[in-house]
C-alpha positions as CSV (number, residue, x, y, z in Angstrom):
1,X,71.4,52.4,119.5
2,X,74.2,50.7,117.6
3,X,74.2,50.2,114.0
4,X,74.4,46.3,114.7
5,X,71.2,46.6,116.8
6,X,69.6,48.3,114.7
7,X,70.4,45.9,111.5
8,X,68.6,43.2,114.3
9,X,65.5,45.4,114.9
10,X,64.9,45.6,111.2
11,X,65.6,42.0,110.2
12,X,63.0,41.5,112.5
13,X,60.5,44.0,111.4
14,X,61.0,42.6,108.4
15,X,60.4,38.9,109.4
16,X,57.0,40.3,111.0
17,X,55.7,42.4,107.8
18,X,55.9,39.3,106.3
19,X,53.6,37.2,109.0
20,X,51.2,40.2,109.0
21,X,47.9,39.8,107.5
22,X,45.8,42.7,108.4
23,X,46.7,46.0,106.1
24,X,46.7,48.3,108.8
25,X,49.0,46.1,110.9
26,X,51.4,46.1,107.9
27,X,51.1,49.5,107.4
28,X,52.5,50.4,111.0
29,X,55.0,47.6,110.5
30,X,56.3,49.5,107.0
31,X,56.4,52.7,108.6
32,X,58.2,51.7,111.5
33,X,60.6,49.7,108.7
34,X,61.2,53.1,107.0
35,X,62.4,54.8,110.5
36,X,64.7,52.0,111.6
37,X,66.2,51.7,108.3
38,X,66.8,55.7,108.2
39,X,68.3,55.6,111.4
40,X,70.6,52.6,109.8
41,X,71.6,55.0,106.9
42,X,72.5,57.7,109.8
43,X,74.4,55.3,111.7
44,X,76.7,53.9,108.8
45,X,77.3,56.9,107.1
46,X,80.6,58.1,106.8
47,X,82.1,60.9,108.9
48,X,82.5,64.2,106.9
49,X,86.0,64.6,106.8
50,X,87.4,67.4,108.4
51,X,87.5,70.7,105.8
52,X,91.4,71.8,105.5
53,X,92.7,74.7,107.1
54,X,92.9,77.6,104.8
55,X,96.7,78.1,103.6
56,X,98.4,80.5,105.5
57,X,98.6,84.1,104.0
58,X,102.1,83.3,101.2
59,X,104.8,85.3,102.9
60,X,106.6,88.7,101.6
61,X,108.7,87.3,98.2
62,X,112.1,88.0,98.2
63,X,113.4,89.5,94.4
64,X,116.7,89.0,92.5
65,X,117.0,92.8,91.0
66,X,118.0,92.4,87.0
67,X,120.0,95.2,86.5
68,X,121.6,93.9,83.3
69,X,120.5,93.9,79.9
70,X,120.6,95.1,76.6
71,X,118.1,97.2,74.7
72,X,117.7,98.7,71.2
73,X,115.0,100.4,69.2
74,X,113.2,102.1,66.3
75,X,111.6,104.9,65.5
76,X,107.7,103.5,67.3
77,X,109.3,101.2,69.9
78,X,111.8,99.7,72.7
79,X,112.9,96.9,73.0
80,X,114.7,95.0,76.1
81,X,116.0,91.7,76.0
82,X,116.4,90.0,79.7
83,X,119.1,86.9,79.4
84,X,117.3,84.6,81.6
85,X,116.5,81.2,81.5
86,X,113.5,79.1,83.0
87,X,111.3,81.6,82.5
88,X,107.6,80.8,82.4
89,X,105.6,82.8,80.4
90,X,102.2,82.2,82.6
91,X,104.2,83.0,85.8
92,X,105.7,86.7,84.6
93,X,103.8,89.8,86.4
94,X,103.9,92.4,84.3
95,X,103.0,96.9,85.7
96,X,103.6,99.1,82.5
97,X,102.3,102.8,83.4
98,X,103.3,105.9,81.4
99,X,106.4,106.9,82.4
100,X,107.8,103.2,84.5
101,X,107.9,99.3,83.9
102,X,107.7,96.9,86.6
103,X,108.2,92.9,85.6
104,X,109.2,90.3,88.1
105,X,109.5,86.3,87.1
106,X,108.4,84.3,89.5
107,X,109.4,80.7,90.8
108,X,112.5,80.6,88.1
109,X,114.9,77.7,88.9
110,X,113.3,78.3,92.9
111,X,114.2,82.3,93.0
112,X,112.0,85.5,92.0
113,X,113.5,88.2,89.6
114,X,112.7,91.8,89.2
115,X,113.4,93.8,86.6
116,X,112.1,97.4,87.4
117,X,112.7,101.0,85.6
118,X,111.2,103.6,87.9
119,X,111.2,106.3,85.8
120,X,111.7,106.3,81.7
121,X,113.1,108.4,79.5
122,X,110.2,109.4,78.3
123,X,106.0,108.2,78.1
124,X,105.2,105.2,76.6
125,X,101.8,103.2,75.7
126,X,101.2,100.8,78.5
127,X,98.1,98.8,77.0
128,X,100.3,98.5,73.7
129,X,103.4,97.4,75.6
130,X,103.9,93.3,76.0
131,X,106.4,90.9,77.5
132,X,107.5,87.3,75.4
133,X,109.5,84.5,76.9
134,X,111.8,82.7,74.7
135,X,114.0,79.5,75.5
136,X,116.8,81.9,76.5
137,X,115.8,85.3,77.2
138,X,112.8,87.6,78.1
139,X,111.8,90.4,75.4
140,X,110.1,93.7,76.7
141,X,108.5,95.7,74.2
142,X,107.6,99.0,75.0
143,X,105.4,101.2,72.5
144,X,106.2,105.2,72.7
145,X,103.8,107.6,73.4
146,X,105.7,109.3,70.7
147,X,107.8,108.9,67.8
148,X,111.7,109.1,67.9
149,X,115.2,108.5,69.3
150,X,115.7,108.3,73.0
151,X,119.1,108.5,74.2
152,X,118.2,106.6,77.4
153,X,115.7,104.1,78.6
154,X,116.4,106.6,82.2
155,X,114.9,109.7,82.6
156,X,118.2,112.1,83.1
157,X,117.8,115.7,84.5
158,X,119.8,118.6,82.3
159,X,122.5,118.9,84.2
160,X,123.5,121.8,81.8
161,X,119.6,123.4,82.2
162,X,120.6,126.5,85.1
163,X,117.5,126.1,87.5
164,X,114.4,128.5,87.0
165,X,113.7,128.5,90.9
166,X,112.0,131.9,91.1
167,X,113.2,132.0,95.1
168,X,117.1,131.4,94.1
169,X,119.0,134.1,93.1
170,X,119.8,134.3,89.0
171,X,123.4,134.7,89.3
172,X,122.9,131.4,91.3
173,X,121.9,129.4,88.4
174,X,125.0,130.5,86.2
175,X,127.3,129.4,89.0
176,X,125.5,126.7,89.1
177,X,125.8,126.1,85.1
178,X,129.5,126.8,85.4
179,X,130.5,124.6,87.7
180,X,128.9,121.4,85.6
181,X,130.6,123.2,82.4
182,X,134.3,123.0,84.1
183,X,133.4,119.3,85.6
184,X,132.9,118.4,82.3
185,X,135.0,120.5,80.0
186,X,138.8,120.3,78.6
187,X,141.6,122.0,79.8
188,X,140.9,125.4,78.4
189,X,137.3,125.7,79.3
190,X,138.6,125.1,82.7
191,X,140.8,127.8,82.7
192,X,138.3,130.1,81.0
193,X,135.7,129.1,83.7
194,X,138.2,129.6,86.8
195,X,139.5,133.3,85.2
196,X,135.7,133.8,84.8
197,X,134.9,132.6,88.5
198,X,137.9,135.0,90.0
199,X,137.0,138.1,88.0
200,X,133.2,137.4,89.5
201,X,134.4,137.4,93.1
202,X,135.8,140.6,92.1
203,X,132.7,142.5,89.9
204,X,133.8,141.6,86.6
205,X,131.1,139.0,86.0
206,X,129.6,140.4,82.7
207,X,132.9,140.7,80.7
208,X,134.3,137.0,81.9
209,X,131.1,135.3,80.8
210,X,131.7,136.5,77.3
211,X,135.0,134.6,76.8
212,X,132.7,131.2,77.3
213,X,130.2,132.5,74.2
């Protein structure tokens, strides 16, 4: 039944309740008032509208790397200062662990930015470690696990440290150290290093090593 028949149907249950006179009569009349007007409520209500589609899953974000900027420190701390601008403080994802830091920007000027250091110099704090956006730049502050100087914010193998591999032959690892020692020394160490290379080849090692003491 339409919802314009059934408006009818109750105008004239209505018109009858009112001519009734016995109270059982009206009784069956009211009930039968209540259903048709419930029926009416059913009929005019509005449609649900449809629920949206859940968003689709927000594809891989692609990431400007940072690989410039400027640091300093003190004694307890590093700091790293990020030129960039349009940064937004509540958009910055921030992984500090021990010995790495992780921060990308997103949504800055419509690109991402990463700025990532795999592996530090050294440990630091991570829960003590925090990032502040300013108008022009971003500044990293990185609390050390312990006090003093580093020389990098990159953790650097000894290239002068002769490996301790207990499978590789010792005289391996002086070679090894003398070779990065003439890479990187001056003219005489060179030739010190090359007399003391041709005097190993021929079983001289012991007294060609002491010219580089």
């Amino acid at each position: 039944m339409s919802a314009e028949e059934l408006r009818l149907e109750l105008d004239e249950l209505r018109q009858l309740e009112g001519l009734a006179k016995r109270p059982r009569v009206q009784s069956l009349l009211a009930n039968e008032i209540r259903n048709v007007e419930a029926k009416l409520a059913k009929a005019t209500a509005p449609a649900p509208e449809p629920q949206a589609a859940p968003a689709p899953a927000r594809p891989g974000l692609n990431y400007v790397t940072l690989g410039s900027f400027s640091w300093d420190q003190d004694n307890d701390k590093i700091r790293i200062y990020i030129f960039l601008e349009g940064v937004e403080q509540e958009k910055v994802e921030t992984i500090f662990k021990p010995m790495s830091v992780d921060i990308k920007f997103h949504d800055v000027n419509g690109k991402n930015y990463r700025c990532a250091i795999p592996k530090l110099n050294k440990e630091i704090i991570p829960e003590k470690c925090k990032v502040v956006v300013k108008p022009t730049k971003v500044v990293v502050t990185l609390c050390k696990a312990s006090k003093g100087n580093w020389l990098d914010l990159h953790f650097k193998e000894d290239k002068f440290k002769p490996s301790m591999d207990k499978e590789q032959d010792p005289m391996s690892g002086i070679m090894d150290l003398m070779k990065n020692m003439y890479e990187e020394g001056d003219e005489d160490m060179k030739r010190t290093i090359a007399k003391a290379w041709s005097d190993a080849r021929s079983g001289k090692t012991t007294d060609s090593l002491s010219g580089l003491r």
